[in-house]
C-alpha positions in Angstrom: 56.4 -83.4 -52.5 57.6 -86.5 -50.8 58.5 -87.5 -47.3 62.5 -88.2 -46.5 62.7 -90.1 -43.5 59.6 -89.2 -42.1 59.6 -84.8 -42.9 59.0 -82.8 -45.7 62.2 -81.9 -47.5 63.7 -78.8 -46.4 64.9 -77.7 -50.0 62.1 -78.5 -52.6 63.2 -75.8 -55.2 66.7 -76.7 -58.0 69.6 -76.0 -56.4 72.4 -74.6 -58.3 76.0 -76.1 -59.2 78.7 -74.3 -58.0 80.8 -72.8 -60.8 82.1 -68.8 -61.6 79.5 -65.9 -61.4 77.6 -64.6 -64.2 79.2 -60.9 -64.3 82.6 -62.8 -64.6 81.6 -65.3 -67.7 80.5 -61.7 -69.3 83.3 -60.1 -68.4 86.0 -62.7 -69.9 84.3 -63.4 -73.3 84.0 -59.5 -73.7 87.8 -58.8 -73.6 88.2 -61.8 -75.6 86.3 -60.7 -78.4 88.3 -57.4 -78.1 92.0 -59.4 -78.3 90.6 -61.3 -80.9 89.3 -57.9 -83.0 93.1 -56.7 -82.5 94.5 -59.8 -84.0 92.5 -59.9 -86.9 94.3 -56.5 -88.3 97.4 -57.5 -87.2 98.0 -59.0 -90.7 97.8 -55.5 -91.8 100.6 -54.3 -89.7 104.1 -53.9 -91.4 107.9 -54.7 -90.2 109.0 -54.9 -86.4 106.4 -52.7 -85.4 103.7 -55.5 -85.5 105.2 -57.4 -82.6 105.7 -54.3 -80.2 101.6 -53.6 -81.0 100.8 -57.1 -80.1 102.8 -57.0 -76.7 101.1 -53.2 -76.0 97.4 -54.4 -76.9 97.5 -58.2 -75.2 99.1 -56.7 -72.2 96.7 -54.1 -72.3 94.1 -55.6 -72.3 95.1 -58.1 -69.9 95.6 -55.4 -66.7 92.2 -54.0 -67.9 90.4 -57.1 -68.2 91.9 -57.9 -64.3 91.0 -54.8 -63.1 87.3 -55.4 -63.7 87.1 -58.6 -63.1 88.3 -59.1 -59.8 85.3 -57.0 -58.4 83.5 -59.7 -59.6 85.5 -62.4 -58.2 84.6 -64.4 -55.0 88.3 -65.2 -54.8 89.7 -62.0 -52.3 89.8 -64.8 -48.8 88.7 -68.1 -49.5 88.6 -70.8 -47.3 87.7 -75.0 -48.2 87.9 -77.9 -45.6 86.2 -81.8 -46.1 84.3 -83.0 -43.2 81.8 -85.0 -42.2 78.7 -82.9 -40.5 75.3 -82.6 -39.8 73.2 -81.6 -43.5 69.4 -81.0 -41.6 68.0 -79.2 -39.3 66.1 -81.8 -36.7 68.2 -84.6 -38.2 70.7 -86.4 -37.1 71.8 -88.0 -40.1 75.7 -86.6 -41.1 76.7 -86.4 -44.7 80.7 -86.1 -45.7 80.9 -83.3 -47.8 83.5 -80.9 -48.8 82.6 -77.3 -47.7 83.7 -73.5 -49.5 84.0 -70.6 -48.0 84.5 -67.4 -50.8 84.2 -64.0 -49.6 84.6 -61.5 -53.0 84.4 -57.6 -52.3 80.7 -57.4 -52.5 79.2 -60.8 -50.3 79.9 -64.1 -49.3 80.0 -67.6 -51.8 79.2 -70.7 -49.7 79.4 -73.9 -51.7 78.6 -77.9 -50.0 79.4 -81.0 -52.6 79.0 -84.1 -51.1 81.8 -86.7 -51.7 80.4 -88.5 -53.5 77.7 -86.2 -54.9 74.8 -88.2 -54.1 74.1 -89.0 -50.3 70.5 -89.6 -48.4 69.0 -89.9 -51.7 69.6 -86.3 -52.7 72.1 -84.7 -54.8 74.4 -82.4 -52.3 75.7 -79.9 -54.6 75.1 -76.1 -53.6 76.2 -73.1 -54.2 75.0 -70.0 -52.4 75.4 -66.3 -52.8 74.8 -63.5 -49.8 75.3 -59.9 -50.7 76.0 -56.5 -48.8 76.6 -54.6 -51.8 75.1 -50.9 -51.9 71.0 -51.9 -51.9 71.3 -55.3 -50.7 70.3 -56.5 -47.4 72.5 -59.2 -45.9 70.0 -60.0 -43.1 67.1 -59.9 -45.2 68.7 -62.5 -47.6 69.9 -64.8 -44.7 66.3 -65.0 -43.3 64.8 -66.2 -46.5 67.8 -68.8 -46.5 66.4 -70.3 -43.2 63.4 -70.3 -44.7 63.7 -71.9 -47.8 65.9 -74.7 -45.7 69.1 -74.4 -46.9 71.6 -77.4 -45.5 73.1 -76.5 -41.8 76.7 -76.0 -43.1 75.7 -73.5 -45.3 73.2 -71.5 -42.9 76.2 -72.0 -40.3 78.9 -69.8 -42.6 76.1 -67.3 -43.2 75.0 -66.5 -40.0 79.0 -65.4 -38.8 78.7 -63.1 -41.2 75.3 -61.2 -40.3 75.0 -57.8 -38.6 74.3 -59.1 -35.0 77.4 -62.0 -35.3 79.7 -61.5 -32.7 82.3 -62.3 -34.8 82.0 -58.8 -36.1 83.2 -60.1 -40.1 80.3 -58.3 -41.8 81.5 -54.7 -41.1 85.1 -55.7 -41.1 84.6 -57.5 -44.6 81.7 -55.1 -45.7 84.2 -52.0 -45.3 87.1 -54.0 -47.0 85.4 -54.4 -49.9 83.9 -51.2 -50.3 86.9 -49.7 -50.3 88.7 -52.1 -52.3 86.2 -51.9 -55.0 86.3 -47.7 -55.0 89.9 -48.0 -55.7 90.0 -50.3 -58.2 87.5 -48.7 -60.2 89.7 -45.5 -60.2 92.4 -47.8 -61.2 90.3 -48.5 -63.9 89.4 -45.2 -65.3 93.1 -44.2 -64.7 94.0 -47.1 -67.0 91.5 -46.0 -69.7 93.5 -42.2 -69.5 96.6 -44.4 -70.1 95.7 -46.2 -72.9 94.6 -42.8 -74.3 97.6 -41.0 -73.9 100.3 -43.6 -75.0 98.6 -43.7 -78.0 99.2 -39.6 -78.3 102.3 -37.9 -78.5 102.6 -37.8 -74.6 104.0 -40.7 -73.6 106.0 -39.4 -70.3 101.8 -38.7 -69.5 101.0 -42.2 -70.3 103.6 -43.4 -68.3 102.4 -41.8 -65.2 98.8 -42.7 -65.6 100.0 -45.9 -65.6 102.4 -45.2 -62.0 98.4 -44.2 -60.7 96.7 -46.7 -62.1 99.5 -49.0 -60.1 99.2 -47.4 -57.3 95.5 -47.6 -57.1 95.6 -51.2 -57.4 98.0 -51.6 -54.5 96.0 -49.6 -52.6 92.8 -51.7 -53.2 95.1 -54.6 -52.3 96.4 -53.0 -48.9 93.3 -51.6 -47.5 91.4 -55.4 -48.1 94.4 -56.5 -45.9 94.7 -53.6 -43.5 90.7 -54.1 -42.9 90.4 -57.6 -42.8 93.7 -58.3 -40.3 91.5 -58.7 -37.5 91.4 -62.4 -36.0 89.1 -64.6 -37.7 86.2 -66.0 -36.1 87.1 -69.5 -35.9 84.7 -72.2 -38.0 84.1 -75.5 -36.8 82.2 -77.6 -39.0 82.0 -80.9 -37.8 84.8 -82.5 -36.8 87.0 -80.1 -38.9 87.8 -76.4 -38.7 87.8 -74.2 -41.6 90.6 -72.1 -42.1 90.6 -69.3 -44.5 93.2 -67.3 -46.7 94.2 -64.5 -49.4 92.8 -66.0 -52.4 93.6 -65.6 -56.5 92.2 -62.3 -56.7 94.2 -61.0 -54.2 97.4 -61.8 -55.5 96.8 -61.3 -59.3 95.6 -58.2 -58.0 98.8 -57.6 -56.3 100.7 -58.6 -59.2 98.7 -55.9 -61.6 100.1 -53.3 -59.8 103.1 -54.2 -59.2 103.2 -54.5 -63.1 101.7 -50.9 -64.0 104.6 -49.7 -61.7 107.3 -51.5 -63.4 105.5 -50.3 -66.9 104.8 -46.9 -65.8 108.4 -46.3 -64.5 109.6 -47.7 -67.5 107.9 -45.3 -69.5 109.1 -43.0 -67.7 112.4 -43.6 -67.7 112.9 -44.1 -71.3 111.7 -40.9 -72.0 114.4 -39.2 -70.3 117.5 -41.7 -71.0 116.2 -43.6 -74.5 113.4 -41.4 -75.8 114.3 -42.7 -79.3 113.8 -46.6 -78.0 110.3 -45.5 -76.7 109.6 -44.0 -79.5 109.8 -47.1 -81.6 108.4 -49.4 -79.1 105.0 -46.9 -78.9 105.5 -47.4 -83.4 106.5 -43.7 -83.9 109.0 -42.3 -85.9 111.5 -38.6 -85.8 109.0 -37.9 -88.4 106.2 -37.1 -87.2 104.8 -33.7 -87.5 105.0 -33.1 -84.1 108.6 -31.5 -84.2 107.1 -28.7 -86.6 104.8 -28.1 -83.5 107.5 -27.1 -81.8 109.0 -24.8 -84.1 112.1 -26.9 -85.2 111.3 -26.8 -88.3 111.4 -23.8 -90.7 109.2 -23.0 -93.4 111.3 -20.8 -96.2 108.7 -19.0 -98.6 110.3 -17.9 -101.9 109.0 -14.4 -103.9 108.2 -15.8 -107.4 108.4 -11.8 -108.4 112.1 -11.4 -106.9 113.4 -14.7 -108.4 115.6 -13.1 -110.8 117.2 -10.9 -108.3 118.3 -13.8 -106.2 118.4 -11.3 -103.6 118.5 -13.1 -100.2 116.2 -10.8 -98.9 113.7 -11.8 -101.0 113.0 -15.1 -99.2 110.9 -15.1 -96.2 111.3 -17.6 -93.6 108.5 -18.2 -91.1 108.4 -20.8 -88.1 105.7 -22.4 -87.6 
């Protein structure tokens, strides 16, 4: 351990580069792999019908694969500014640096690169992660921050989001995400029932899963923004002031379900004013057994005995 400008340095241990979180690099590659599965028995597929299962699957999947990920997504109110500010404690040496602010539905991201990188003989690259999901303990995870030393812009964004803040954003965001991350898991499951039952003979069921599954997205979306409409603690930093906004997530989530709306009232309305159109779309056919189900087709059972008779009486005809 060496001595930087006289102390001990406040953050002996690797420090890690800001990039995406782990539960999101799993969750991409594994709905990859599923689109790619699909495409390899495309091939396989005859006529037109090929092209409408491509655009079912790939879309899909997509609103699926969005669903889940944006719970894992620090993207919801995000907030970046560069600045020059103080980087220790009992120092008054300043560092320019460009500073991150990424609040996600279950913590806080809060990521310092220098500019340039390397400053004061260190490499100013951070990228920290403070959780209040169910079993977590925000203020437990912010103490050990102080006391592993973590830079003072960091330790600054943290500490307006603990318990006894008065800025109050730890139950305002804490409750936003909650909530937000209850509905879109319902979304989720409701989009797994609609999957299932477009692929059944029901499709004026699949369509309405997928009106739910819509309207569980948007209300993840409007309860995040009902919650967190409060005024925002102002953030000064420096001689700048960090200003945050709705991020990716928020919008793409937005965008989902305003897309299994559209979907789901399409569905719905071709069943009642083009059912044929649907059903070539969802790659069925007048022929399938179904109708016989219903009893539109007859089954006429002929008497091999009374064949000679060709007495009409002979036949029996049963519905099935």
């Amino acid at each position: 351990m060496t001595l930087w400008d006289g102390e001990l340095p406040f953050y002996p241990r690797p420090r890690r580069a800001a990039g995406f979180s782990v539960p999101l690099l799993i969750v991409i590659p594994v709905f990859l792999a599923l689109a790619a599965s699909f495409l390899l028995i495309l091939p396989g597929i005859r006529g037109r019908s090929r092209w409408f299962w491509l655009v079912r699957i790939l879309l899909s999947l997509f609103i699926g694969a969005e669903i889940v990920a944006v719970h894992f997504s620090a993207e919801w109110f995000v907030g970046r500014v560069s600045t020059s500010t103080s980087y220790k404690a009992f120092s008054a040496a300043r560092v320019s640096a460009r500073v991150g602010l990424h609040v996600g539905l279950d913590g806080i991201n809060i990521t310092l690169t220098g500019t340039p990188v390397q400053q004061l003989n260190e490499t100013i690259n951070y990228n920290e992660q403070f959780s209040w999901r169910l079993g977590k303990n925000y203020a437990q995870e912010y103490a050990e921050a102080r006391v592993k030393g973590l830079p003072d812009p960091v330790l600054y964004l943290a500490e307006k989001f603990t318990p006894s803040s008065p800025c109050g954003l730890y139950r305002q965001y804490r409750l936003a995400g909650h909530y937000a991350s209850a509905l879109l898991w319902v979304a989720f499951c409701l989009w797994l029932v609609s999957n299932a039952l477009l692929s059944m003979p029901v499709p004026l069921h699949g369509g309405l899963a997928l009106l739910t599954t819509g309207a569980s997205a948007l209300f993840a979306v409007f309860t995040f923004a009902s919650i967190s409409s409060a005024p925002f603690c102002p953030l000064r930093l420096g001689s700048a002031t960090l200003t945050a906004h709705y991020g990716a997530a928020f919008w793409v989530t937005l965008a989902i379900g305003i897309l299994c709306l559209l979907l789901g009232g399409a569905v719905v309305g071709f069943h009642y004013a083009r059912p044929s159109a649907l059903l070539i779309f969802l790659d069925r056919s007048d022929k399938d057994p179904a109708g016989q189900a219903r009893g539109g087709s007859p089954l006429i059972l002929s008497s091999p005995v009374h064949k000679q008779s060709e007495d009409p009486d002979s036949q029996i005809i049963t519905h099935l």
